[in-house]
Structure formats: C-alpha cells, structure tokens
LUMRO-466589 format. One record per residue (C-alpha): residue in one letter; y, z, x. Coordinates in steps of 0.001 Angstrom, whole numbers, plus 524288, in hexadecimal, padded with zeros to 5 digits. Example, Ala and Ser with C-alpha at 12.3 -4.5 7.8 and 13.67 -1.06 7.14 Angstrom:
% residues 2
<node><code>A</code><Y>7EE6C</Y><Z>81E78</Z><X>8300C</X></node>
<node><code>S</code><Y>7FBDC</Y><Z>81BE4</Z><X>83566</X></node>
//
This chain:
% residues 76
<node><code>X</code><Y>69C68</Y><Z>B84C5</Z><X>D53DF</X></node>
<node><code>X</code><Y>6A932</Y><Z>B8594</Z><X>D5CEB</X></node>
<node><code>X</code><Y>6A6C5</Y><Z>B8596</Z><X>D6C10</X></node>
<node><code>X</code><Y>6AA6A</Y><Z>B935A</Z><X>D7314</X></node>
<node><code>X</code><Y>6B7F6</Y><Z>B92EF</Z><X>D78F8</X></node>
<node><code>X</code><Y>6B948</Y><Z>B90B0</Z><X>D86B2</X></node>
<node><code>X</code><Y>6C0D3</Y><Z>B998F</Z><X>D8FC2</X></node>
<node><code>X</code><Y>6CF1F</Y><Z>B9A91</Z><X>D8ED1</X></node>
<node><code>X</code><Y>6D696</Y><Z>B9033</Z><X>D9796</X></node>
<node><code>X</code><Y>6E2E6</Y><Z>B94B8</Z><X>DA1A4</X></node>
<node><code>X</code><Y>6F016</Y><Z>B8E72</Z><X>D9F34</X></node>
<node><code>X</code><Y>6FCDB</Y><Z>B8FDA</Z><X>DA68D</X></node>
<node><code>X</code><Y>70876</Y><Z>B92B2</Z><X>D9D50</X></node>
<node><code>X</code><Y>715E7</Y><Z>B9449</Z><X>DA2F3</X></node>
<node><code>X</code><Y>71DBD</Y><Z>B9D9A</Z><X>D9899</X></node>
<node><code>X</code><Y>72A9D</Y><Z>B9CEC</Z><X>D9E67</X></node>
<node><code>X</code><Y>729DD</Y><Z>B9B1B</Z><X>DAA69</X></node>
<node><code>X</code><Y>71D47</Y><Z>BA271</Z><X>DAC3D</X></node>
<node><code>X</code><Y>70F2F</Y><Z>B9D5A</Z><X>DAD79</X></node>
<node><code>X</code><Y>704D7</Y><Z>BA4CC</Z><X>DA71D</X></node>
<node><code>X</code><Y>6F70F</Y><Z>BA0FE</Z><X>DA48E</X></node>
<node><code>X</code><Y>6F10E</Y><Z>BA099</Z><X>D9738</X></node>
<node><code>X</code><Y>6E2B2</Y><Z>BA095</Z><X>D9382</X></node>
<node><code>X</code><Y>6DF29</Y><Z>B9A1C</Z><X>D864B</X></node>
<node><code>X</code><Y>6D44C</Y><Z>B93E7</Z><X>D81D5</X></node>
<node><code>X</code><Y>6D342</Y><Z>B83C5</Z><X>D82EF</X></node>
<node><code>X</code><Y>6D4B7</Y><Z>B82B7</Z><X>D74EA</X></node>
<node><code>X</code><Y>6DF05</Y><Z>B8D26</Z><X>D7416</X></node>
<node><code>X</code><Y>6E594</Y><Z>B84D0</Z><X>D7ED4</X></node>
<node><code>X</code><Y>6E426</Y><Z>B7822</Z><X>D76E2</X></node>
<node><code>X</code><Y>6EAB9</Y><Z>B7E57</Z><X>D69DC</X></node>
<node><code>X</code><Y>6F5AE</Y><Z>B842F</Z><X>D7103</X></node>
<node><code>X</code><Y>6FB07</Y><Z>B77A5</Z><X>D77AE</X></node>
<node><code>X</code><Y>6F964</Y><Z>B7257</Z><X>D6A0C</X></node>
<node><code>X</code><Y>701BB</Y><Z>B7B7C</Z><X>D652E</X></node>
<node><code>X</code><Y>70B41</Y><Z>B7AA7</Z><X>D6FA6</X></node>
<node><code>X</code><Y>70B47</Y><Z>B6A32</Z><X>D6D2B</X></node>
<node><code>X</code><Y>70D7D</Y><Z>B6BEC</Z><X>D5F44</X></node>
<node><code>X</code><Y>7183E</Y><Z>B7447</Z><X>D606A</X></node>
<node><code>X</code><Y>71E12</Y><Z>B6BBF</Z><X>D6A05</X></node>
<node><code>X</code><Y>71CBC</Y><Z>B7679</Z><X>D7681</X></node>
<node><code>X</code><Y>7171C</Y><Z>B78B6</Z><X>D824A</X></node>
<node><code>X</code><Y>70A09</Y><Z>B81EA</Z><X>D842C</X></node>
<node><code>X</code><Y>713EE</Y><Z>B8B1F</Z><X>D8C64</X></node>
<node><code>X</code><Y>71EF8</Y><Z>B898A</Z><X>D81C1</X></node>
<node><code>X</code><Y>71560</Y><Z>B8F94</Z><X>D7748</X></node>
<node><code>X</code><Y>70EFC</Y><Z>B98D0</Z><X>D81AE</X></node>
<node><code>X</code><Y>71E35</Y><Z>B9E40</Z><X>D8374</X></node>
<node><code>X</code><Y>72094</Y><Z>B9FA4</Z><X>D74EA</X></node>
<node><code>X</code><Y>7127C</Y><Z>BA46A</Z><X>D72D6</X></node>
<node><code>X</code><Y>714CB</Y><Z>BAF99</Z><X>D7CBB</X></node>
<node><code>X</code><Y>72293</Y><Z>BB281</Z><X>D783B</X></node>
<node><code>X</code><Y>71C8E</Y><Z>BB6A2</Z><X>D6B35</X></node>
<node><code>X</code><Y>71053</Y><Z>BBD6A</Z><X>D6FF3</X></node>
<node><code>X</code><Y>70F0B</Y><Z>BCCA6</Z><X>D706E</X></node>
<node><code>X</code><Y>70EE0</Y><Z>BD055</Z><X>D7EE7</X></node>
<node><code>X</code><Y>70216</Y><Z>BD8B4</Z><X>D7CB9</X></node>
<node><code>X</code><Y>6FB2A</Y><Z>BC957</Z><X>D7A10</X></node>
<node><code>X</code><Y>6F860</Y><Z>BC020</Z><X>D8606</X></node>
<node><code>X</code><Y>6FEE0</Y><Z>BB1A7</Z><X>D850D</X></node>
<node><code>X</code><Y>6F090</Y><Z>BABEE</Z><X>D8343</X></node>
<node><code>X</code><Y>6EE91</Y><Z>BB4AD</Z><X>D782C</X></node>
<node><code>X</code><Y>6FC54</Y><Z>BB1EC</Z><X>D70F1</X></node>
<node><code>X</code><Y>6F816</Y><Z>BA378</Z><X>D73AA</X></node>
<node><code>X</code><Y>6EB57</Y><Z>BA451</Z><X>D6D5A</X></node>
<node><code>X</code><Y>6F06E</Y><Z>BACB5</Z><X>D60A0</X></node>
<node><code>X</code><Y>6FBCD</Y><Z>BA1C9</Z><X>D608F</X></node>
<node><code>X</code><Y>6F319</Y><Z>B95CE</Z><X>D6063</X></node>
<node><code>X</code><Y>6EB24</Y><Z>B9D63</Z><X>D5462</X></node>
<node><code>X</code><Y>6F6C6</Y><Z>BA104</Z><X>D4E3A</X></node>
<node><code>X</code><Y>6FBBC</Y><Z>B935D</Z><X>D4EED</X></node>
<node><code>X</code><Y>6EFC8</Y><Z>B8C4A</Z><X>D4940</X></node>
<node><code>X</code><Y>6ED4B</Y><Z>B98BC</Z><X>D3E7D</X></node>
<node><code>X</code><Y>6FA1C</Y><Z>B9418</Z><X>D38F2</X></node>
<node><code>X</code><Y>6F965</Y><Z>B8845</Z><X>D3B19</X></node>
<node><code>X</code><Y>6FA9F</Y><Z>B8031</Z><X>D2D6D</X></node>
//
C-alpha cells in the first residue's frame, strides 16, 4: 500500500525577472528537477517554457503537475 502524500511544498521561481511561489508536492518536486537535469535546464528554465505554453485559465502549479504526467505518460 502507498503512503498518503504529504502537503504540497513552497518554492521560489523567478520567470523572468519575476519571483513567484509554486506549491507542488515533494515528489512532484523531485520529478520536475529530474526533468529539468535531463534536459539539461534549470527548474526556472522549464517553469518559463512550462508557463509560456499553459492556458491562462490554469495556475503554473497545475501546468507543472499535467507536464510532469505528460512527460512520464510518454515517456518510452
């Protein structure tokens, strides 16, 4: 059986120029600078191209979450 998820966890991002605060999950924390490593950025480098894409009616932490899914669904 899988433990419950904790709370989310605040991060600073700077998109920009801007800081802005993100809450994720640890583990939603942990795949994203995984993500960011293996493609060579930083966590605000994919958290600017992440928001770029996202629909303005979805919050960054949101887009971030359906990213890292997205990523590892297609994932070979």
């Amino acid at each position: 059986m899988s433990r419950a998820p904790e709370r989310p966890v605040k991060h600073s991002l700077t998109l920009r120029g801007h800081r802005t605060s993100v809450s994720l999950e640890a583990e939603f924390w942990t795949a994203f600078r995984d993500i960011a490593t293996a493609r060579d950025l930083t966590i605000n480098a994919l958290a600017i191209e992440i928001d770029e894409q996202r629909q303005t009616t979805i919050g960054l932490a949101s887009a971030i979450r359906v990213y890292i899914l997205n990523h590892y669904k297609n994932a070979p």
